[in-house]
Each structure stands twice: as structure tokens, then as C-alpha cells.
C-alpha positions as CSV (number, residue, x, y, z in Angstrom):
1,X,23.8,-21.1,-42.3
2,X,27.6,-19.9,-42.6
3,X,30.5,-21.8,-41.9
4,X,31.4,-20.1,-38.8
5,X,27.8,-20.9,-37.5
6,X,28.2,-24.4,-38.8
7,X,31.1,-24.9,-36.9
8,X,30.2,-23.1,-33.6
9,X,27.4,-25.3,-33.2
10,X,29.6,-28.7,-34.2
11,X,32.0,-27.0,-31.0
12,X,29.2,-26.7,-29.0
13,X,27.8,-30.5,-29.7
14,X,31.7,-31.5,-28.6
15,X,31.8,-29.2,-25.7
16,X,28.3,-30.8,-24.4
17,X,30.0,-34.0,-24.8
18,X,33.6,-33.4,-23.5
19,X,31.6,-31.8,-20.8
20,X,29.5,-34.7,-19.7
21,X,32.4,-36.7,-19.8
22,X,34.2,-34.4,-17.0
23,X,31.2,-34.4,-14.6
24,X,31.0,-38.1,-14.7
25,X,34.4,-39.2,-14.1
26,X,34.6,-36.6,-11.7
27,X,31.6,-38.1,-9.7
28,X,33.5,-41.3,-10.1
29,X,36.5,-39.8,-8.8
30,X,35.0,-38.7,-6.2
31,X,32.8,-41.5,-4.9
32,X,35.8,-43.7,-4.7
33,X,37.9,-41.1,-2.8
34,X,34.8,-41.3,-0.3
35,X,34.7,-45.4,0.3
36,X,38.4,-44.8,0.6
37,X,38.3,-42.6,3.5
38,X,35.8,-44.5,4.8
39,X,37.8,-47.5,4.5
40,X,41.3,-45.8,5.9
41,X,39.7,-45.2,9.0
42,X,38.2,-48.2,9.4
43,X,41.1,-49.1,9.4
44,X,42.8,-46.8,11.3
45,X,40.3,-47.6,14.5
46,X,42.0,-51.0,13.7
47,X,45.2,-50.1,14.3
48,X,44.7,-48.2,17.3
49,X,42.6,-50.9,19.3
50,X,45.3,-53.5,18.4
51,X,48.0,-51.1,19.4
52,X,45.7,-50.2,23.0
53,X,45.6,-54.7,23.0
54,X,49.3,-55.2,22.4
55,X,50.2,-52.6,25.4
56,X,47.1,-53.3,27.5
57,X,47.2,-49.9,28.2
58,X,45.1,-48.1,31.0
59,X,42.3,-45.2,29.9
60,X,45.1,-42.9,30.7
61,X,47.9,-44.0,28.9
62,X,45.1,-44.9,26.0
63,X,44.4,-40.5,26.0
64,X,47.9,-39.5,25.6
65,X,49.0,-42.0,23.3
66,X,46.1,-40.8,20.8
67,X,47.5,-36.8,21.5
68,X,50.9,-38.0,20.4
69,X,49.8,-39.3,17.5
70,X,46.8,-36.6,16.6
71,X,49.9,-34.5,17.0
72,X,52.3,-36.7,14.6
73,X,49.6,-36.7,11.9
74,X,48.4,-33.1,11.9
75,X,52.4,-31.6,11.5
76,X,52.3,-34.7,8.3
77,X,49.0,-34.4,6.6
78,X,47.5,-31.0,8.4
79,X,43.7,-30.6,9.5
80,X,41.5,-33.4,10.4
81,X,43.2,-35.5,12.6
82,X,42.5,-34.7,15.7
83,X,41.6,-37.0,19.1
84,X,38.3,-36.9,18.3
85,X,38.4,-37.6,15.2
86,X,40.9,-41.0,16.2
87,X,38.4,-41.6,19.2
88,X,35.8,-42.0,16.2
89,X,37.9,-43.9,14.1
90,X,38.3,-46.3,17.2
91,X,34.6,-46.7,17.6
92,X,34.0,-47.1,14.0
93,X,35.9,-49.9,13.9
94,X,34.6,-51.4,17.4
95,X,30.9,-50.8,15.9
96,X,31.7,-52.5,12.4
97,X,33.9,-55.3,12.7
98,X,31.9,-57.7,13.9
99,X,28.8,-56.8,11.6
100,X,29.4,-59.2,8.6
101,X,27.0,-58.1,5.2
102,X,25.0,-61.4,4.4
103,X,22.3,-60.0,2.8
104,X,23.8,-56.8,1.5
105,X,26.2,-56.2,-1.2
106,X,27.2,-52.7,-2.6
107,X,24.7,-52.3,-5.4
108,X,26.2,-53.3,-9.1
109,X,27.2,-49.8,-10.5
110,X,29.1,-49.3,-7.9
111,X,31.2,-52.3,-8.3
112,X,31.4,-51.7,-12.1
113,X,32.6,-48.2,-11.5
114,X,36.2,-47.5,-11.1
115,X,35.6,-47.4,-7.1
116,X,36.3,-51.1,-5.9
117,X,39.4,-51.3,-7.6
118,X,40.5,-47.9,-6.6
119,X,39.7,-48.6,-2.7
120,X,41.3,-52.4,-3.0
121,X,44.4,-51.4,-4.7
122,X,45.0,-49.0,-1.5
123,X,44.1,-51.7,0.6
124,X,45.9,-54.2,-0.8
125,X,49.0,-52.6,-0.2
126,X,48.5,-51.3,2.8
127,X,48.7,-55.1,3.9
128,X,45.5,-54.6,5.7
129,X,43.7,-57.5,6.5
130,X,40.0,-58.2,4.9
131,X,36.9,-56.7,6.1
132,X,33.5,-58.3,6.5
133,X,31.6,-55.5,6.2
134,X,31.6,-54.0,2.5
135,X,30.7,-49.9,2.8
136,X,29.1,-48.3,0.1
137,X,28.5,-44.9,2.0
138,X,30.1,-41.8,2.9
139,X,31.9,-41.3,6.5
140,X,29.4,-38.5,6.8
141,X,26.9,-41.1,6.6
142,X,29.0,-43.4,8.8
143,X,28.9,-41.1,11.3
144,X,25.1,-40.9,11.5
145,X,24.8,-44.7,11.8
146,X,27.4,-45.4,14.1
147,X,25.5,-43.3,16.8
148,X,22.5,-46.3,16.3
149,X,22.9,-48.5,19.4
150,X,20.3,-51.3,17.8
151,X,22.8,-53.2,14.7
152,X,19.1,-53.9,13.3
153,X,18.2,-50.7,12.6
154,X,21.4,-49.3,11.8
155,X,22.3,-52.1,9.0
156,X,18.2,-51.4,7.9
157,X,19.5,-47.5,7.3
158,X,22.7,-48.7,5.9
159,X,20.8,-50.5,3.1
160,X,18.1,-47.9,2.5
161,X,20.6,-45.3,2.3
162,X,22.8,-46.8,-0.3
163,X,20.5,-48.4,-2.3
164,X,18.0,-45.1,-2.6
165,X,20.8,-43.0,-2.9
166,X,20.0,-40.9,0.2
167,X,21.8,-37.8,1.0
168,X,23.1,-37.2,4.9
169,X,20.6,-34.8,5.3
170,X,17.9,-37.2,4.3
171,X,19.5,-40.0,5.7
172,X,19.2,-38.4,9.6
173,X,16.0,-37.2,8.5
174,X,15.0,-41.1,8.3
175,X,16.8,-42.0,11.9
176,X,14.9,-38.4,13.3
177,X,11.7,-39.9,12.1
178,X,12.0,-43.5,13.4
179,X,11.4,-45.1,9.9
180,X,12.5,-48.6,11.4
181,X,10.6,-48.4,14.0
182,X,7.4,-47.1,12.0
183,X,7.8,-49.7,9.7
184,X,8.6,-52.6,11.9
185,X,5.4,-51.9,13.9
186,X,3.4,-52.5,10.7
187,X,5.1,-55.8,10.4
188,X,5.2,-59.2,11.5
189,X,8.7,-60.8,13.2
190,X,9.7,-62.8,10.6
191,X,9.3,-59.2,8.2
192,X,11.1,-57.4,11.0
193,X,14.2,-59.4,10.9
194,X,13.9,-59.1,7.3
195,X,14.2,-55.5,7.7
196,X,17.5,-55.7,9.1
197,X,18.5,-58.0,6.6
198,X,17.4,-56.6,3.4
199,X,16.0,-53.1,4.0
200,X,12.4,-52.3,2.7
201,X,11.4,-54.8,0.5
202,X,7.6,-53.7,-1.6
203,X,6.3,-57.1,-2.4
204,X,2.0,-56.7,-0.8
205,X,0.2,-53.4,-0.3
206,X,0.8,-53.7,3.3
207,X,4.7,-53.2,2.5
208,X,3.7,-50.0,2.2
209,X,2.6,-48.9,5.2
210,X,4.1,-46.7,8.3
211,X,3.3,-46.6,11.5
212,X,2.6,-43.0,11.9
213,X,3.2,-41.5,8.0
214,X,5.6,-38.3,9.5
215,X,4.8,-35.2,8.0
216,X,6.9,-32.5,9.8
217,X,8.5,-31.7,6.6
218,X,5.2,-29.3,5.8
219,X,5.9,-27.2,7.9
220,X,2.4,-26.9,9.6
221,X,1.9,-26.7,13.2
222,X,0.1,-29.8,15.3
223,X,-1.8,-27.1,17.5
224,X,-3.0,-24.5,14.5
225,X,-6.4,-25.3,12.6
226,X,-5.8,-25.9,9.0
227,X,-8.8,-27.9,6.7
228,X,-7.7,-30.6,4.2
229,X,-7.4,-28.3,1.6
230,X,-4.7,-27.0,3.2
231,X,-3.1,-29.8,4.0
232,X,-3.3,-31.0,0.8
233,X,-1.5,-28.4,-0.6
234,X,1.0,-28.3,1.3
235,X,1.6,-31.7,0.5
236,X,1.9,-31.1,-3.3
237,X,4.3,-28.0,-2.4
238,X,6.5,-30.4,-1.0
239,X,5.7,-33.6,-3.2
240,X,9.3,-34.6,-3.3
241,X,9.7,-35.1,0.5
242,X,6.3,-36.7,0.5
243,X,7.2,-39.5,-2.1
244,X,10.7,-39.5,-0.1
245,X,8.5,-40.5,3.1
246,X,6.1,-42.7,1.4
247,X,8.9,-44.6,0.0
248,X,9.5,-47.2,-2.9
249,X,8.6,-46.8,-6.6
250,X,5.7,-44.5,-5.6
251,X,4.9,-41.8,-8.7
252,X,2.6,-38.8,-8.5
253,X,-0.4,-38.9,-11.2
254,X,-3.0,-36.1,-9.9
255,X,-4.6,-34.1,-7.0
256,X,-8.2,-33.7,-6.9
257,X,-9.4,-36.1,-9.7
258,X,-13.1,-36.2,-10.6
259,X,-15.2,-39.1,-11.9
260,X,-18.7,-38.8,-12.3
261,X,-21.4,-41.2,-12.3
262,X,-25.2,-40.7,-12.1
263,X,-24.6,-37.1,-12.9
264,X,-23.0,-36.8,-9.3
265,X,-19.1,-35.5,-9.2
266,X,-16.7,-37.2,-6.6
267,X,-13.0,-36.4,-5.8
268,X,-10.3,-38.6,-5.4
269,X,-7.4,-36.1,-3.0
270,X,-4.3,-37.7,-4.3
271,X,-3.7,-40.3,-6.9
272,X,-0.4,-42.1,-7.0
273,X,0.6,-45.0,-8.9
274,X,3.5,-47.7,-7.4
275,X,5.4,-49.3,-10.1
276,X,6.7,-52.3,-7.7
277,X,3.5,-53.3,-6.6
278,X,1.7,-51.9,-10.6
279,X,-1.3,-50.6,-9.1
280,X,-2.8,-47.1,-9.0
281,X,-2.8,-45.8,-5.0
282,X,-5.4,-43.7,-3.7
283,X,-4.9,-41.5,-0.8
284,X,-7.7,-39.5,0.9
285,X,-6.8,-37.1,3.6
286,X,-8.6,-36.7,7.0
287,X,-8.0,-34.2,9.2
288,X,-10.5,-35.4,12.3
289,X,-11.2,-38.8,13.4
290,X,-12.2,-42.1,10.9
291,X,-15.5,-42.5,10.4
292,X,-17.3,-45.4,8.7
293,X,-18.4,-43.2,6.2
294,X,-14.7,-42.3,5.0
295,X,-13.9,-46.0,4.6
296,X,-17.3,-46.4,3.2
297,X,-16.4,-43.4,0.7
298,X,-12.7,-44.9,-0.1
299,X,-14.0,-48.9,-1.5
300,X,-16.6,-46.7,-3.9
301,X,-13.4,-45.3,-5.7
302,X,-11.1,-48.5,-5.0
303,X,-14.3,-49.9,-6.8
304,X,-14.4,-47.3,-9.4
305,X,-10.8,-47.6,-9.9
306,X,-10.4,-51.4,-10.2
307,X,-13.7,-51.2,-12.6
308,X,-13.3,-48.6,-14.8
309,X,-9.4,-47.2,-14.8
310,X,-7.2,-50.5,-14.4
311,X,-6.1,-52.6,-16.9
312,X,-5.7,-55.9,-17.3
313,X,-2.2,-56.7,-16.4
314,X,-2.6,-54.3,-13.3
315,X,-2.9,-55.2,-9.5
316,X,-6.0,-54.2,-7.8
317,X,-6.0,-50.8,-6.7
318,X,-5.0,-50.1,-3.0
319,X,-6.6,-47.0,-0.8
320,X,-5.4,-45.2,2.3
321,X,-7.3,-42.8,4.2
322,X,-4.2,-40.8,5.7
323,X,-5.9,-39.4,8.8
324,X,-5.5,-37.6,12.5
325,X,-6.8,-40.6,14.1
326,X,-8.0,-44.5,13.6
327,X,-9.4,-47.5,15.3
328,X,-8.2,-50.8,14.2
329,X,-11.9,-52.1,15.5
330,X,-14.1,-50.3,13.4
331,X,-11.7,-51.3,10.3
332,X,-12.3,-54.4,10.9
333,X,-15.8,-54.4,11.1
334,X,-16.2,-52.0,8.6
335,X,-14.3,-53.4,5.3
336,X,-14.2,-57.0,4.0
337,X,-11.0,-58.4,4.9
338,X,-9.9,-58.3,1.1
339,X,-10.7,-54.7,0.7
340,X,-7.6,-53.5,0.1
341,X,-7.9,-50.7,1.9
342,X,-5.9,-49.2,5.0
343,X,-5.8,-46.3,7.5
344,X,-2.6,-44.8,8.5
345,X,-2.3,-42.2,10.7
346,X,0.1,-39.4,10.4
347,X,2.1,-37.3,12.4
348,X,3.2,-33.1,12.0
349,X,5.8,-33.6,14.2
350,X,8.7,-36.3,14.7
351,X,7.8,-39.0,16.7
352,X,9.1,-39.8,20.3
353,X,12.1,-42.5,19.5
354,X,12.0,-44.0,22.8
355,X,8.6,-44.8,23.0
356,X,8.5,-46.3,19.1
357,X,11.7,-48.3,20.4
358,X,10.1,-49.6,23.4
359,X,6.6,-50.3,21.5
360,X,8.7,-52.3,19.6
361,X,10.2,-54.2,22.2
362,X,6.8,-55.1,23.7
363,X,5.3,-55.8,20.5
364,X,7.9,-58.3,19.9
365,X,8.2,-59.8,23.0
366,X,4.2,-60.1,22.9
367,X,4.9,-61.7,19.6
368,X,7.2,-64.3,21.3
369,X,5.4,-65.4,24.1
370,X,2.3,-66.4,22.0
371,X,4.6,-68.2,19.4
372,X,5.5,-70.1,23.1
């Protein structure tokens, strides 16, 4: 190799590293300048509610005083001021000053990156006073969770969000889809106010159920005909949302896998594997109905699994028949109790908010009254 060769590639090793170097600091950079417009309009809403206390101003007074000052700050610091943009500063600050992280704490690399100190040196000297709630997120995230009326579900999205790293899109995906909800309802009270406290926590199989699995992200229509195939494939074409929706430490392994015994062939739709739980998760997909058969089909190759494929130091395996429809009674009369498999039904479409919301509410209530 020639010298000028040598040293092109020596200037390209330094250019990949100089490079690298750039991209991080500016995803640093621009994290904390995120948390710290987060954290100026905080406090901003502050300001504003204590200037509307101060001068007990009436609604009136309270909708000019904001022009004035949307116009003040626009001629100073141009677009993005406006009253509505004040007005939602002013709820921010109504919807989050009272909510007090106990549980929650902005996840580790954050607070060893150069963000905290960057957002409390401009806090410091601002002479604000301290806040109770520590944000982690985006105010494009903000905004999405300050329209949750329930501070259960909202601090639940608020901790899913920052600790899987969910985008906004993603993130109103999850509040679209009712994920509290779904989850709660697959839950007992005790794990429900856990939710809110700690966010999903995988600790037993039955962590990992929903109440429907939502699948609209496919694409395929409630009222067309389709056959599992199909479904199945549309699953691995959009294996990214589907591991998004099924949720923590869930990895992909293979579709259709064979094992054979007694010179028969069986097929196993989708095999997964969860690293939180370490056990291998088997999924079949049913497009009509649960029969017994299905669940009858499911403990051979949970059996099969936990016989021939698990190791040692592995958790027995867990199956789900993903299906159109289930009953709970012929489950239960159908599997041993320690069968470790479930049935989860799963939606095409989103699922009617209100009526999760108020399932909820009667579930819990239910739950109440026979704790009474």
C-alpha cells in the first residue's frame, strides 16, 4: 500500500472518530436544550398564575393581559409566543405542580449527561423556586400528556415514555391505543396503582398481557377476510411495531418453526423469547373463535418447548394463542391452572377509550366492594 493510501485510510479512521464525537455531543446538546424548554415554561405557567393570584384578575382582564405580553415577547424573541402558547404554558404548570415523582426519577444517563447541570444552572439563576416534578421528556411529549385528565395514566405514559425512549409519534400511538387501560384490566388493584407508580414492570408471565393486543398498525381491515397466513405476515412486515405493542424485553427468534416427532411435522406461528422474564414465548395466531383444540394444540408445544428446547437456568416456557375471540370459561376448564398458557384477544382497530376507561372504573369499584 502507498503512503498516500496509508494515510487516507489513517484520515478516514480519525474522521469516523471526530465524526462520532460531533453526533453525540450534538444529541447531548440537544436533549438538554429540550428539558430546558420544557422547564422555562413550566415555569413560565408559573409566573403567569401567580401574576393572575397577585391581581385577582377577572377572565377578561386574565385575556388581555396574556396579548400584552404574547405581544412583548414576540417583538423580543420572535415566533412562538403566542396566547396559545402562554394559555398552555399556564395549564402545564396547573397540571404539574402538584404531581410530585415518588417512584420516578429521570433514568441515570440522563443525569450523567451534561443535561441536569445545563437545565439547573439556568434555573438556578433564574431564582426559580424548586420543582417536584423532575421532566425527562420533550414539550412535544408534554403536550400529549397534559391532554390526560386521569394523573394515573398520564404519570404511567410519562414513565413508559422516558424510560423506552419513545418517540411523540409512538408515544400518542400508546394514549390512541389505551395501553393503560389494556393493561390495567389484566391486573389486579394493588398492580394498577403500581402502574401509575412505576410504569410496566415484567416480573410473571401474566405481566405480559393486554387486554385487547391492538394491531391497527397492519394495516388490515376488521370487515375484509384474510386467513392466518396473512395475518401472520403482515405481522413479520411490521415486526418492529409488533414488539413495540407487545412490550418489554421481547426478541424475535422465528416464524413458522417445525418440530417433528413420531414422523408427524407441527408448526409453532411465532417464536419469541423475553429476556426479563428468560423464557422462550410462543404465540399462535387465531383468526376465528378459541376452541379447546387450540389450547389443547398450544400445551403440546409449551411441552415440547419446556422438554426438549429450554435449558436449565431458563423459565418455563409461556404460550398465547393471540385470537379474534375467547372465553375465560372454557380456559379455565380446559388448562391446568399452572399451564402457563394464555388467550388474548386482539383488536385491527383502536379501541373505544371511553368504554376501556369506564370498564375500568367498574372493574375497580367491583374490586372494592368485595374487598368491603
Amino acid at each position: 500500500m502507498k503512503g498516500t493510501e496509508i494515510t487516507e485510510v489513517k484520515v478516514d479512521a480519525l474522521f469516523e472518530k471526530i465524526a462520532g464525537l460531533i453526533e453525540e455531543s450534538r444529541k447531548k446538546v440537544s436533549s438538554a436544550i429540550n428539558i430546558a424548554e420544557v422547564y422555562t415554561k413550566y415555569n413560565v405557567g408559573r409566573y403567569i398564575i401567580e401574576h393572575e393570584q397577585e391581581g385577582k384578575y377577572k377572565a377578561a382582564y386574565g385575556k388581555q393581559v396574556l396579548k400584552q405580553l404574547s405581544e412583548k415577547l414576540t417583538n423580543r424573541y420572535g415566533k412562538g409566543w403566542s396566547v396559545e402558547t402562554l394559555t398552555t404554558t399556564r395549564k402545564f404548570y396547573q397540571t404539574y405542580s402538584n404531581s410530585v415523582n415518588t417512584v420516578y426519577e429521570i433514568p441515570a444517563e440522563a443525569n450523567k449527561s451534561e443535561t441536569s447541570k445545563i437545565v439547573n444552572t439556568v434555573y438556578d439563576f433564574q431564582g426559580t423556586t424548586p420543582v417536584t416534578h423532575k421532566f425527562a421528556l420533550s414539550w412535544s411529549h408534554y403536550l400529549i400528556l397534559m391532554r390526560i385528565s386521569d394523573a394515573n395514566a398520564r404519570s404511567f405514559y410519562e414513565i413508559e415514555c422516558a424510560k423506552q425512549n419513545w418517540s411523540v409519534r409512538w408515544l400518542q400511538r400508546q394514549v390512541n391505543s389505551s395501553l393503560y387501560e389494556r393493561l390495567a384490566l389484566s391486573k389486579d388493584k394493588s398492580e394498577v396503582l403500581r402502574l401509575a407508580q412505576e410504569g410496566q414492570t415484567i416480573e410473571k408471565p401474566a405481566d405480559i398481557l393486554k387486554n385487547p393486543v391492538t394491531l391497527e398498525f397492519l394495516g388490515l381491515k376488521p370487515e375484509a377476510v384474510y386467513s392466518e397466513t396473512k395475518l401472520e405476515s403482515a405481522i413479520i412486515d411490521k415486526m418492529q411495531e409488533f414488539l413495540l405493542e407487545m412490550g418489554k424485553g421481547f426478541l424475535f427468534e422465528k416464524r413458522q418453526r417445525r418440530f417433528t416427532f413420531d414422523e408427524d411435522n407441527y408448526y409453532v406461528d411465532l417464536i419469541f423469547y423475553n429476556r426479563l422474564l428468560q423464557c422462550y414465548v410462543l404465540i399462535d395466531l387465531k383468526i376465528d373463535k378459541l376452541t379447546h383444540q387450540d389450547l389443547g394444540q398450544m400445551q403440546m408445544y409449551v411441552n415440547y418447548y419446556d422438554r426438549y428446547v429450554k435449558q436449565e437456568f431458563e423459565k418455563p416456557t409461556i404460550g398465547i394463542l393471540l385470537c379474534k375471540e375467547k372465553k375465560d370459561t372454557l380456559i379455565k376448564l380446559t388448562l391446568p391452572e399452572n399451564a402457563n398458557i394464555y388467550a388474548a384477544e386482539y383488536a385491527l382497530y383502536l379501541p373505544d377509550k371511553t368504554e376501556l376507561q369506564n370498564k375500568l372504573k367498574a372493574w375497580i369499584e367491583e374490586f372494592e366492594k368485595n374487598e368491603n
